[in-house]
Backbone bond lengths (Angstrom), bond angles and torsions (degrees), N, CA, C in turn:
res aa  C-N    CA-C-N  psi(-1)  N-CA   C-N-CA  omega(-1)  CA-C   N-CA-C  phi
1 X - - - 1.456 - - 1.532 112.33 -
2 X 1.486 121.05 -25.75 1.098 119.93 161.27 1.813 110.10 91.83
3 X 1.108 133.47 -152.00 1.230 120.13 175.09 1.592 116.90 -104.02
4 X 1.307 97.21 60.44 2.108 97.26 -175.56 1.197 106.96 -55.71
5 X 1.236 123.90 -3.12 1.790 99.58 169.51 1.676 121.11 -111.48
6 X 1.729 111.70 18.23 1.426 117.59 160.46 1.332 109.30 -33.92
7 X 1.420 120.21 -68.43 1.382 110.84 -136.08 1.422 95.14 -70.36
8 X 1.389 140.93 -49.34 1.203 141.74 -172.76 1.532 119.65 -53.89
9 X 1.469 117.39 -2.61 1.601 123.07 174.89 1.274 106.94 -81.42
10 X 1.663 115.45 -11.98 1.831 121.27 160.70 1.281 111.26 -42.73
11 X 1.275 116.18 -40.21 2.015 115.49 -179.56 1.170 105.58 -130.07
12 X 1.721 113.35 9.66 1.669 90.30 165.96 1.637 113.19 -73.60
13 X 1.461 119.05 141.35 1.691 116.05 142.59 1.757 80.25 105.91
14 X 1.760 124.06 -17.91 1.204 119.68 176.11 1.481 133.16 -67.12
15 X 1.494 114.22 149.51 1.916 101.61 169.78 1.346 110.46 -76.79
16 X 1.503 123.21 137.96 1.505 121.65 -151.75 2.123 92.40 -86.65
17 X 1.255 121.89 12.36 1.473 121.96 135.39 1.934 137.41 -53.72
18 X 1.640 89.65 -35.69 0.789 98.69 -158.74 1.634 112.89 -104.69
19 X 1.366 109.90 25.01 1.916 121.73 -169.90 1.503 82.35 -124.69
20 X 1.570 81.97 141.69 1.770 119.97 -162.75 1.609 81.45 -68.76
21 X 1.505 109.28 131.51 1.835 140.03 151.17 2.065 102.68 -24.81
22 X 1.195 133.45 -59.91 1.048 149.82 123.98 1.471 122.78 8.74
23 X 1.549 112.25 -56.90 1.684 112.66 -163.11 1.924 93.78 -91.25
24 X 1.520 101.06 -34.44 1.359 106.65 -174.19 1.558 110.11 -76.41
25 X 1.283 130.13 -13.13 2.019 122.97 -177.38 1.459 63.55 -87.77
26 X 0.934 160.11 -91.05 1.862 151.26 -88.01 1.971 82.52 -87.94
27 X 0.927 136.08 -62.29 1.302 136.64 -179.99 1.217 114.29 -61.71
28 X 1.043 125.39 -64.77 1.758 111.77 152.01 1.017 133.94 -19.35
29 X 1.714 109.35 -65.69 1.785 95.90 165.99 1.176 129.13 -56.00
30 X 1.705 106.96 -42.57 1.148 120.15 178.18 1.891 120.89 -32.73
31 X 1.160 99.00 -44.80 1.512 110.74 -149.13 1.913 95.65 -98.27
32 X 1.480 101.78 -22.33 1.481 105.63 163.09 1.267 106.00 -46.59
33 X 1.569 152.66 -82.49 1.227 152.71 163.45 1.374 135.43 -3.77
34 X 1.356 103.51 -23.93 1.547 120.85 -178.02 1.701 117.89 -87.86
35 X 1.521 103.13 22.88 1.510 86.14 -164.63 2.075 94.24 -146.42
36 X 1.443 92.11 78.86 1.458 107.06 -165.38 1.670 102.46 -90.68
37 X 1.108 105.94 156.15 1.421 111.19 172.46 1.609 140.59 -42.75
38 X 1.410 80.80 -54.61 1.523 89.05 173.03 2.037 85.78 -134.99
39 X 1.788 87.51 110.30 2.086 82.47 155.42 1.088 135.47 -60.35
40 X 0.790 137.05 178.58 1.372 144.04 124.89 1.593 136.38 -70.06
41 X 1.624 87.47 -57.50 1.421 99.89 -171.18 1.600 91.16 -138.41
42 X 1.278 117.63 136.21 1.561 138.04 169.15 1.722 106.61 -97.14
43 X 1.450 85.30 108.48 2.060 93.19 153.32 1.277 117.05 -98.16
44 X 1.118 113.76 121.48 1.434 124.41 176.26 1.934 131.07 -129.58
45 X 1.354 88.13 109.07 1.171 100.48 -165.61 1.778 105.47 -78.90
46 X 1.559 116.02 148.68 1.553 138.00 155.83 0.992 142.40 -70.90
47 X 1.262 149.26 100.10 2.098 134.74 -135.60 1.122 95.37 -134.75
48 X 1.415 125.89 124.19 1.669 120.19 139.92 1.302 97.42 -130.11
49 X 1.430 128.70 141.51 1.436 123.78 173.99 1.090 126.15 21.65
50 X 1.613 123.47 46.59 1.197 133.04 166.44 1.794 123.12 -107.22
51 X 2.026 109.33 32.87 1.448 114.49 157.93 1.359 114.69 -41.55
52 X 1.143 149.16 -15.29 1.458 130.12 -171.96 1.708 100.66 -113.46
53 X 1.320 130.83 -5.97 1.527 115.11 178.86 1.303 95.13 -141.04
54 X 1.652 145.55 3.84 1.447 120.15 146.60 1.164 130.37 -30.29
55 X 1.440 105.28 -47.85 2.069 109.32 -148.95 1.596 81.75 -72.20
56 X 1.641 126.99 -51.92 1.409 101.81 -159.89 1.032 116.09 -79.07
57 X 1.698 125.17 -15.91 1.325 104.30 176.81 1.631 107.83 -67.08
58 X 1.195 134.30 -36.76 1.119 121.03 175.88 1.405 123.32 -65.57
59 X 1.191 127.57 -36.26 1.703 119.22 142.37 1.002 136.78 -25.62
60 X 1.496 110.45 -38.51 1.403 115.45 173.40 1.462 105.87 -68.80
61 X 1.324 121.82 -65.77 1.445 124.19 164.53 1.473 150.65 -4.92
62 X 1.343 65.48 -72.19 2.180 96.86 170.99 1.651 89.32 -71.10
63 X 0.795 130.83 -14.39 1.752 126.04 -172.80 1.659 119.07 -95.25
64 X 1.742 100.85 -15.58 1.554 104.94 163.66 1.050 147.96 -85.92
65 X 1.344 116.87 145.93 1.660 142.20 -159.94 1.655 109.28 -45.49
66 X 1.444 120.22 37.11 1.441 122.00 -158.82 1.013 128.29 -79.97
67 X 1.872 136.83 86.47 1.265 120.31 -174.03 1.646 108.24 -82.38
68 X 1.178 127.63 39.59 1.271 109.27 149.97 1.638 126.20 -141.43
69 X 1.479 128.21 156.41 0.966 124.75 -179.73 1.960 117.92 -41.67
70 X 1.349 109.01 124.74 1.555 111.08 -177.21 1.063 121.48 -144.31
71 X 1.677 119.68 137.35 2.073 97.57 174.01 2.031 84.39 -99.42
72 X 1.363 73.31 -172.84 1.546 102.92 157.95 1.775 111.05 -143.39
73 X 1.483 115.72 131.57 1.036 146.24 163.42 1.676 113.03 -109.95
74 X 1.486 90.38 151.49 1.568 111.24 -172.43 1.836 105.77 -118.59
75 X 0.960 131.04 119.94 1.562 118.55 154.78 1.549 97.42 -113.90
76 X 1.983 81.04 129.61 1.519 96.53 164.52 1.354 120.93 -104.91
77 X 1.333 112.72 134.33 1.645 134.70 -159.33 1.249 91.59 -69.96
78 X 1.247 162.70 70.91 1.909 129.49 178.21 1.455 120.24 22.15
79 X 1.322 96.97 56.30 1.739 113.86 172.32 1.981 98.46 -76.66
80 X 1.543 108.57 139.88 1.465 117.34 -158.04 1.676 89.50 -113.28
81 X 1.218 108.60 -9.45 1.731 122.29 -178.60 1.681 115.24 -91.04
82 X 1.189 96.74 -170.56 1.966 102.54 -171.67 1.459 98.96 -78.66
83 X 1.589 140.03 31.00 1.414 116.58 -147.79 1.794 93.52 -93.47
84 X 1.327 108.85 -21.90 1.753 115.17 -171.14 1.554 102.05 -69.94
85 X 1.588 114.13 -44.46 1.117 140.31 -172.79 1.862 99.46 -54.59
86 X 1.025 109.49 -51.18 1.564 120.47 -179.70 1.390 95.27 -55.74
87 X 1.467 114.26 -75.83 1.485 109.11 -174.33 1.418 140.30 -49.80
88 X 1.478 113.56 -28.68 1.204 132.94 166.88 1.439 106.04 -66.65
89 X 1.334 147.85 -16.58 1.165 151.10 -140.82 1.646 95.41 -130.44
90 X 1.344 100.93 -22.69 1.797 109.21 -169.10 1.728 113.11 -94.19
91 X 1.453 83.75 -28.35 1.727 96.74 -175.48 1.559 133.04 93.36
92 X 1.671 80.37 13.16 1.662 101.94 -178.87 1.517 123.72 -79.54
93 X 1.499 106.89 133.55 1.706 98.93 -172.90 1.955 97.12 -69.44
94 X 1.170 119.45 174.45 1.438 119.77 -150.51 1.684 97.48 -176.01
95 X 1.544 108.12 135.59 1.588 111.38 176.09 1.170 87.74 -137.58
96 X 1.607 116.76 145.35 1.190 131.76 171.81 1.531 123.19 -106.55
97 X 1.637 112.19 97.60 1.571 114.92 -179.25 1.904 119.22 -75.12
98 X 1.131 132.31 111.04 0.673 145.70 151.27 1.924 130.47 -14.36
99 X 1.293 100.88 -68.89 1.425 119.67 166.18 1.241 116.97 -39.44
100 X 0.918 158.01 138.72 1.269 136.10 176.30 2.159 94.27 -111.99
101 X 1.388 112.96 137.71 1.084 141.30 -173.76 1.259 141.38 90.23
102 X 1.703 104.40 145.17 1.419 105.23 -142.99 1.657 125.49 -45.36
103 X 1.535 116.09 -0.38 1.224 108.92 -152.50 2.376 90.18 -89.91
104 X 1.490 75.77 -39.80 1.639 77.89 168.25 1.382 118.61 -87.40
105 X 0.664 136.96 -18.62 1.845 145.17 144.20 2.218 104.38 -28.47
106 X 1.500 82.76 -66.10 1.940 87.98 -176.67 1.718 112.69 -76.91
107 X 1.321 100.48 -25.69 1.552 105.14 160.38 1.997 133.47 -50.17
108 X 1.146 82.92 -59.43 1.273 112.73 158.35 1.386 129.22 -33.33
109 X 1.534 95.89 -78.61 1.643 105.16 155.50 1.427 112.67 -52.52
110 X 1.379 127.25 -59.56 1.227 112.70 175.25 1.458 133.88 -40.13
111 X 1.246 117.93 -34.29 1.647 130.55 160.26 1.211 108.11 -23.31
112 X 1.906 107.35 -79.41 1.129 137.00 -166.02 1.137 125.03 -64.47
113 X 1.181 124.46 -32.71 1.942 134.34 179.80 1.172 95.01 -54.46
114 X 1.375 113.04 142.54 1.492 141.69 178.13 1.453 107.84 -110.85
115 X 1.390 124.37 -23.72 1.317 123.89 -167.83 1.843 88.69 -79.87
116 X 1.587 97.58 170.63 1.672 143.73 134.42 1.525 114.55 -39.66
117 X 1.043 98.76 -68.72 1.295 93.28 170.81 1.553 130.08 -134.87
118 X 1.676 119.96 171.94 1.744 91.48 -151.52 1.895 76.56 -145.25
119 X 1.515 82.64 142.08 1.580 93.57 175.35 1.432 109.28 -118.16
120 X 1.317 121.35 129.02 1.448 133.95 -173.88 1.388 102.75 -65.98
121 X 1.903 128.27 151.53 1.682 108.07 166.35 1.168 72.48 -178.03
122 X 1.887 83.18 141.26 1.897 97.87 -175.16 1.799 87.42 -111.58
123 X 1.356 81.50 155.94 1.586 100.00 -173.43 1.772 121.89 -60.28
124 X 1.820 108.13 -12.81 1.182 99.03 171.70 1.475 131.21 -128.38
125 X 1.994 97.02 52.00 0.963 123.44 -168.06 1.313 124.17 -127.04
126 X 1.317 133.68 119.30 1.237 150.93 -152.30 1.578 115.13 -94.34
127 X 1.108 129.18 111.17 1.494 135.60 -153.75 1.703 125.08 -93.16
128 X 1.029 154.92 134.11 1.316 125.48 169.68 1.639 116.03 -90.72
129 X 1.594 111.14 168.22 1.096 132.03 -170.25 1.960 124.80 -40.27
130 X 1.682 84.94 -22.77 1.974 104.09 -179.16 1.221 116.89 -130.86
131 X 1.468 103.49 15.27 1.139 97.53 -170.74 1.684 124.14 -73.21
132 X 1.456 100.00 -28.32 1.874 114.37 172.51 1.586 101.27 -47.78
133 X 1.492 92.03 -59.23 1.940 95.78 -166.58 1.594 111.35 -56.61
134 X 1.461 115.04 -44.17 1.261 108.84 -156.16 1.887 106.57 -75.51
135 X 1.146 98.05 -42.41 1.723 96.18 167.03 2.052 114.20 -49.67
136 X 1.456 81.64 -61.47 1.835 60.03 174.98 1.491 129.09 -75.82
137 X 1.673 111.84 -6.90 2.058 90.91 172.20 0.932 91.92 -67.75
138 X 1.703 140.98 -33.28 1.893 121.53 175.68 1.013 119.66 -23.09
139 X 1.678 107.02 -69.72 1.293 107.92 -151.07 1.623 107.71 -100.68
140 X 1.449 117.79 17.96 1.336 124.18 160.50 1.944 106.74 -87.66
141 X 1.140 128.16 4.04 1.411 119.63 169.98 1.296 95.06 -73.47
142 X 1.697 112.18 178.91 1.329 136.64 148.71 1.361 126.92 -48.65
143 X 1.351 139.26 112.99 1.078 147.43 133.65 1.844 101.35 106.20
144 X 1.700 124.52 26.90 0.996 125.94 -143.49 1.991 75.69 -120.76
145 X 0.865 139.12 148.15 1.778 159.24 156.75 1.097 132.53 -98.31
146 X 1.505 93.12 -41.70 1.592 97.43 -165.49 1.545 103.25 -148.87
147 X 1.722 115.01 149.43 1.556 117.56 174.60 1.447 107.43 -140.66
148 X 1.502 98.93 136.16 1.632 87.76 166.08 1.551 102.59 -153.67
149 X 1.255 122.32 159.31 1.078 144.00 -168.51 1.722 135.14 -121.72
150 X 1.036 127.88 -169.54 1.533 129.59 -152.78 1.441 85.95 -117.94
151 X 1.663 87.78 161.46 2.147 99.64 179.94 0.997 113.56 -160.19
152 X 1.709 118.79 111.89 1.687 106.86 178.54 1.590 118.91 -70.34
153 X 1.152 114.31 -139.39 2.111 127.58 -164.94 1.691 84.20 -146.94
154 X 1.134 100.35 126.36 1.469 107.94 154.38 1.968 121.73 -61.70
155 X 1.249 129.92 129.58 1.025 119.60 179.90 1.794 117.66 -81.19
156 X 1.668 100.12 154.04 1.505 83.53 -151.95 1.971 80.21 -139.44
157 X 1.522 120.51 -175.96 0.988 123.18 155.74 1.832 132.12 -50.56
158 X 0.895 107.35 -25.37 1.477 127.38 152.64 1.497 138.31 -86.92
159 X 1.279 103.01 -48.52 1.604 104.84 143.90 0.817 141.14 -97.82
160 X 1.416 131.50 117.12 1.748 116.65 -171.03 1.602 108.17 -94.60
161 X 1.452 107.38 161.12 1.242 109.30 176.06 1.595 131.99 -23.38
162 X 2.366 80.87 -72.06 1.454 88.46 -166.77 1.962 104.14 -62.12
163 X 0.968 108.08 -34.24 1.642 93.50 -179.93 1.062 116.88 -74.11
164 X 1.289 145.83 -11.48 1.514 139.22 161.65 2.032 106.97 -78.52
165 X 0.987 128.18 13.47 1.092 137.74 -161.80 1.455 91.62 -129.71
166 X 1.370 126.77 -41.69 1.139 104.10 165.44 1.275 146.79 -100.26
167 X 1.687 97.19 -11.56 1.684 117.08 127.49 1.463 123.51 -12.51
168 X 1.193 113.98 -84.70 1.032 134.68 -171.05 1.315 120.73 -63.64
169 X 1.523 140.91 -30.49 1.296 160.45 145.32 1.935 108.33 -43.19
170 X 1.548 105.18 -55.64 1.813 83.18 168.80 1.327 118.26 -82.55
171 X 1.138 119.41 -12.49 1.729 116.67 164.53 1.444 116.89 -82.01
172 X 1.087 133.94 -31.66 1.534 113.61 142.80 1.508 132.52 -22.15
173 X 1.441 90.67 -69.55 1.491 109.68 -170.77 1.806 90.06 -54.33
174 X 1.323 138.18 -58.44 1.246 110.17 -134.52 2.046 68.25 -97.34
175 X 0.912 145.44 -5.85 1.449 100.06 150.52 0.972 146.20 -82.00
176 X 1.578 120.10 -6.12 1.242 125.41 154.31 1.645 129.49 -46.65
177 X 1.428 97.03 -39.84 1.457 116.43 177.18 1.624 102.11 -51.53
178 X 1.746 103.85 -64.39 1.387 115.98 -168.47 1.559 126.07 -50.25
179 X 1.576 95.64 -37.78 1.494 102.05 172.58 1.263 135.06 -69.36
180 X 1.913 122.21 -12.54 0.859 138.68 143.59 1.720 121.31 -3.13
181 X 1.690 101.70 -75.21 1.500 112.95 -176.82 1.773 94.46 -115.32
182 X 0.744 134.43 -9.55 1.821 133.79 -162.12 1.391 130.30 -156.01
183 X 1.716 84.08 62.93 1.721 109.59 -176.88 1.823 112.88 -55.00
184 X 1.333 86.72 -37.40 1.600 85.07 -177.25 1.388 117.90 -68.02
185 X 1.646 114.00 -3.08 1.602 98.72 -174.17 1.488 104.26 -99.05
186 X 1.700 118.98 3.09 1.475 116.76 179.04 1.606 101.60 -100.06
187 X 1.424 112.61 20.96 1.685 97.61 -171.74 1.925 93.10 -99.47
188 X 1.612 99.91 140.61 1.669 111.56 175.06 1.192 89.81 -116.31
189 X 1.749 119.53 148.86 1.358 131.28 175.84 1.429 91.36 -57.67
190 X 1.336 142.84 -39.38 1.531 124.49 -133.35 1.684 93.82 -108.12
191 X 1.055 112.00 6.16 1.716 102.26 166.40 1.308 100.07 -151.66
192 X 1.340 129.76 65.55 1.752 167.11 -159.53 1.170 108.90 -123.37
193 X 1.859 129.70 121.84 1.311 96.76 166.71 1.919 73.34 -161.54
194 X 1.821 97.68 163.13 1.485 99.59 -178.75 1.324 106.53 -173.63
195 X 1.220 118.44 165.06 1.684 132.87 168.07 2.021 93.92 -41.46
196 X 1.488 105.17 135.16 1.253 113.62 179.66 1.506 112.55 -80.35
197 X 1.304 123.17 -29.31 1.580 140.14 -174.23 1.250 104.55 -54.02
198 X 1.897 105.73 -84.78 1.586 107.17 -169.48 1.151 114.35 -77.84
199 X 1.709 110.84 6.29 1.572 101.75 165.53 1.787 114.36 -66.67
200 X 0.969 102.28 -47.79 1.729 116.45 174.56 1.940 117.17 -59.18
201 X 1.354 109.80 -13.12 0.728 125.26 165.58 1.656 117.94 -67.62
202 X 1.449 98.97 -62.38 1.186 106.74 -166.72 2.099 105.65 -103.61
203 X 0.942 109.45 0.69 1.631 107.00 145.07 1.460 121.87 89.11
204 X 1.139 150.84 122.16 1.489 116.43 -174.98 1.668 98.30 -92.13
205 X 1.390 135.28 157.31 1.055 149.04 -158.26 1.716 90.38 -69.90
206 X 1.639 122.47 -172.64 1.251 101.25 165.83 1.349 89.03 -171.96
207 X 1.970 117.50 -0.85 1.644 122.02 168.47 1.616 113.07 -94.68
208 X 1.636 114.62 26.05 1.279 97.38 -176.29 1.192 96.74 -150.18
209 X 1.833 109.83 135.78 1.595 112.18 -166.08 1.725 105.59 -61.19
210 X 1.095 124.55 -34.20 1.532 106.96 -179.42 1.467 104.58 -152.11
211 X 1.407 110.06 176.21 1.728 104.94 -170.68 2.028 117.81 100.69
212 X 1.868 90.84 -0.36 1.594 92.71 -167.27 1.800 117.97 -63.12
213 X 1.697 86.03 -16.25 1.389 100.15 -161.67 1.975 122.02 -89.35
214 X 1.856 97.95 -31.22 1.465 111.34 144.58 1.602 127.98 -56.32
215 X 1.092 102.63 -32.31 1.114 104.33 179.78 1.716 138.58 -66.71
216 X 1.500 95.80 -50.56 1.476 123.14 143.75 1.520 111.80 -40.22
217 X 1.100 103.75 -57.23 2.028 101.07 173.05 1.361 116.37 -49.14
218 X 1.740 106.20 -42.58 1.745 122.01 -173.08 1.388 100.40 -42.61
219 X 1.331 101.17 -62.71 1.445 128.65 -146.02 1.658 110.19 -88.34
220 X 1.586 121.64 -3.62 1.268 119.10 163.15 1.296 110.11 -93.69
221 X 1.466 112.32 -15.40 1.959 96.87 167.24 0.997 136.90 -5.56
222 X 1.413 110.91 -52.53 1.421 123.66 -129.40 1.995 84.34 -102.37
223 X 1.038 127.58 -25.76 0.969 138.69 172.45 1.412 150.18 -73.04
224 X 1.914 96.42 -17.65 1.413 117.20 170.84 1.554 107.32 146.34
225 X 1.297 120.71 164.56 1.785 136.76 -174.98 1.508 107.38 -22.05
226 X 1.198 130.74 138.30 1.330 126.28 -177.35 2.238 83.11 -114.47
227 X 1.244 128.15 117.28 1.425 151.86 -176.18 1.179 113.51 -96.15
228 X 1.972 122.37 90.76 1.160 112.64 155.18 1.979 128.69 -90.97
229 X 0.877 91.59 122.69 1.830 122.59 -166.42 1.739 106.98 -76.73
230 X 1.721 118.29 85.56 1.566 106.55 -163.06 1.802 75.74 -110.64
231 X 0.819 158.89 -0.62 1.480 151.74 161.66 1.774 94.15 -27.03
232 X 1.445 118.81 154.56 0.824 142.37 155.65 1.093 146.55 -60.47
233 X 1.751 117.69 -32.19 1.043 159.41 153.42 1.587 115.79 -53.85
234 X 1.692 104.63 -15.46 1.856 83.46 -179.19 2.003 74.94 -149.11
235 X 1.262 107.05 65.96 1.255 104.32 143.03 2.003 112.59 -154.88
236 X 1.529 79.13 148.79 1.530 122.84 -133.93 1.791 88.02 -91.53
237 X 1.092 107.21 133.12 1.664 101.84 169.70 1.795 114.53 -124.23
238 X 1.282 98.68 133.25 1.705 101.45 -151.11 1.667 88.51 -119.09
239 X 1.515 117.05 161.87 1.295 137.79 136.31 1.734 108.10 -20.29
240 X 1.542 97.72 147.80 1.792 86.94 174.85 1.454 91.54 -118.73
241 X 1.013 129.73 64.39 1.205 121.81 165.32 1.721 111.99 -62.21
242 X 1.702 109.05 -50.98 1.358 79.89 -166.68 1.975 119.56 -91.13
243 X 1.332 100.49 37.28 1.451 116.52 179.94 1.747 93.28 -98.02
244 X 1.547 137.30 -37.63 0.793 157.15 167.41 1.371 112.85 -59.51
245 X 1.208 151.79 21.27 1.467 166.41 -58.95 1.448 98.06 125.78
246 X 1.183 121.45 -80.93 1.346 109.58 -169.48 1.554 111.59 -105.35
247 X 1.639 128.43 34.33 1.046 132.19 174.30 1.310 148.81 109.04
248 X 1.337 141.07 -113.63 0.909 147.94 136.14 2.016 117.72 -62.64
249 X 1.435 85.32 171.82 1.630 88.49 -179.32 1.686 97.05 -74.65
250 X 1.224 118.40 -55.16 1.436 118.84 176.04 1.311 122.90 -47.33
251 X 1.376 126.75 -44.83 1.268 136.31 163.33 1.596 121.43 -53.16
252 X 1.356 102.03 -40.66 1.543 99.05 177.53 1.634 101.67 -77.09
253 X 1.004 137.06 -43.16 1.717 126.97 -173.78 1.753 97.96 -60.78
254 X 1.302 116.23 -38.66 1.479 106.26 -165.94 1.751 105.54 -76.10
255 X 1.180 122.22 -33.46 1.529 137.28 159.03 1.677 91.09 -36.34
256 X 1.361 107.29 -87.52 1.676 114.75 -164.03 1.595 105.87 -49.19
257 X 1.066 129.23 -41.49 1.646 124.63 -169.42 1.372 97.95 -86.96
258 X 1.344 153.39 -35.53 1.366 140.21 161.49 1.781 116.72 -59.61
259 X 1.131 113.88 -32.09 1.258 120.57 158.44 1.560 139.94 -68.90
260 X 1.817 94.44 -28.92 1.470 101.80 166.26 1.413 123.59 -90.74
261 X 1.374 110.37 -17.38 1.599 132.64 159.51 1.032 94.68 -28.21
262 X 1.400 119.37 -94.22 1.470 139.20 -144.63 1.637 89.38 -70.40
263 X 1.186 153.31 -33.25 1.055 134.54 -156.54 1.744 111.01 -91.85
264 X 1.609 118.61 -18.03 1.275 129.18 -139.37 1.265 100.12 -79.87
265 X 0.902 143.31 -35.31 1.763 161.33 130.14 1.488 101.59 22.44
266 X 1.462 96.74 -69.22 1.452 126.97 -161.36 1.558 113.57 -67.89
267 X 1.700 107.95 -35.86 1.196 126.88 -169.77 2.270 105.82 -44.31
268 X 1.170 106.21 -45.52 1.347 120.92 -158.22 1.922 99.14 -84.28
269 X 1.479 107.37 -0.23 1.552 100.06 178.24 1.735 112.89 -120.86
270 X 1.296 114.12 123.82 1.511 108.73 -162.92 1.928 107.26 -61.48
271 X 1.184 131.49 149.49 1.311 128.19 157.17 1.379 119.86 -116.15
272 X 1.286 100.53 142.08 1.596 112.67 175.63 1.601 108.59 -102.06
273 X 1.284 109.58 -21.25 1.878 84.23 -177.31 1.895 84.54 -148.22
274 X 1.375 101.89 143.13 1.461 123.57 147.77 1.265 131.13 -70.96
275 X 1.573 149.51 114.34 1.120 131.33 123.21 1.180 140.23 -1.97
276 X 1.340 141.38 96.65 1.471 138.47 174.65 1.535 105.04 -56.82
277 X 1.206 132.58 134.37 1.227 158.67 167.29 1.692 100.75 -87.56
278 X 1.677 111.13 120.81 1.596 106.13 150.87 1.154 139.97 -57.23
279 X 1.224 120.95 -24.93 1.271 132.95 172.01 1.590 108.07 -63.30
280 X 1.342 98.77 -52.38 1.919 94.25 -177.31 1.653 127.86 -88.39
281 X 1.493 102.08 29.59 1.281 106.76 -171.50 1.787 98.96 -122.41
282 X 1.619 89.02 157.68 2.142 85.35 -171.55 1.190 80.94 -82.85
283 X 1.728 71.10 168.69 1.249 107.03 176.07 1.321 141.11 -16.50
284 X 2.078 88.96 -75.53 1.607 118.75 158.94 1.186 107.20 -21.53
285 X 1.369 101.59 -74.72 1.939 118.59 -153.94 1.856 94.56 -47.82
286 X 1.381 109.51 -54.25 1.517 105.50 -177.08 1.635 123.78 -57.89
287 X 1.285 107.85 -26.66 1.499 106.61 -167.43 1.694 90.67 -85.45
288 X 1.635 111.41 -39.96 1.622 85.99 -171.06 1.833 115.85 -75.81
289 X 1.099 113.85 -2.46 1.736 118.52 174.08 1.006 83.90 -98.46
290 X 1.399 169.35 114.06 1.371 167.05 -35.23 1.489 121.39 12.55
291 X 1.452 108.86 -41.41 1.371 135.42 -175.83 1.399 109.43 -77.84
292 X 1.451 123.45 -24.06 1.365 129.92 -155.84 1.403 104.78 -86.54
């Protein structure tokens, strides 16, 4: 496929001042189209201070191979930046969540989706050309709920290609392994997608700083095929911010392989329920089990 998401690095990482008059009517129109009567399928993107990589991820978007009816929606997180300003300027319908974190962020959107089915997408994530279609013939088979898929790192002055490429090649492999018995621990909100019904059913979490999006996977089990998607065609190449978290490129693989060490044990036994961790729970949630 080659690098289909060049052209959109024109306004990735940019101040949305600073993208050619030109790139913005083409997205405009573009994104005019997305807002059909009756959907099908709802994309719904996640915002907090993401003015400099909305417009292209939605470029990328508005740019896919989509044979079916779709909107796109935006929820903005309490972004303190131009990111509303972008959207208002783009012509994008837009709900504003209050809460701040992603679990009420995807909640949110979940409210609002009109489609069948709903594809998760974080705002600073860059899409390919099939990727809409190929997630939903997934989840248009028999007895299938849920799909999710793989995502490289954009290469940057700090990361270079070939080493994020090979990054990314042993973390495959050991998620392939993982998904074996513990699909839900390879699901990322930003290449997430599922039946809209028993998603609402089963809720996205909204007391725990991260994990809202495995969880949702946990909890559609019970409902039909949980679909991991390694095609080429529906993986998503994002910002590495959170590779940038634990350091270097070297540092982050040695982070992940001391971490997958200890976990690999586990890999070969299915789980039905997680432990909540204090550390990964808000605030709220902590102060009122404090109270108890």
């Amino acid at each position: 496929m080659g690098m289909w998401y060049k052209p959109y690095l024109a306004i990735f990482d940019k101040e949305w001042t600073d993208v050619l008059a030109g790139i913005k009517d083409e997205i405009r129109e573009k994104v005019s189209h997305f807002y059909p009567a009756e959907p099908l399928v709802s994309i719904v993107l996640i915002a907090h201070n993401e003015e400099k990589h909305i417009a292209a991820c939605l470029w990328s978007l508005c740019n896919n191979v989509c044979h079916f009816p779709a909107e796109i929606i935006v929820v903005d997180n309490m972004s303190t930046d131009h990111t509303v300003e972008v959207l208002s300027d783009l012509g994008v319908t837009y709900f504003e969540e209050q809460r701040k974190s992603p679990g009420f962020a995807r909640a949110c959107g979940l409210k609002h989706a009109r489609g069948k089915y709903h594809l998760c997408i974080d705002s600073d994530t860059l899409y390919p050309p099939h990727y809409v279609d190929t997630h939903i013939r997934q989840l248009q088979r028999k007895d299938v709920v849920c799909t999710y898929s793989l995502w490289s790192f954009l290469p940057d002055e700090n990361h270079s290609f070939w080493g994020l490429l090979g990054y990314e090649f042993l973390r495959d492999i050991y998620l392939n392994i993982q998904n074996i018995k513990r699909p839900e621990k390879n699901v990322r909100g930003m290449v997430l997608a599922f039946h809209t019904e028993p998603a609402r059913e089963v809720g996205f979490r909204t007391n725990i700083i991260r994990g809202e999006d495995g969880m949702m996977a946990l909890g559609l089990k019970k409902y039909g095929k949980l679909v991991f998607i390694r095609s080429r065609k529906a993986r998503a190449v994002t910002c590495n911010s959170t590779l940038d978290g634990k350091g270097s490129l070297w540092q982050n693989f040695l982070f992940r392989l001391r971490k997958s060490t200890k976990e690999f044990a586990g890999l070969f036994h299915a789980q039905e329920h997680y432990a909540d961790t204090p550390s990964n729970m808000t605030e709220q949630d902590n102060q009122q089990s404090n109270q108890k």
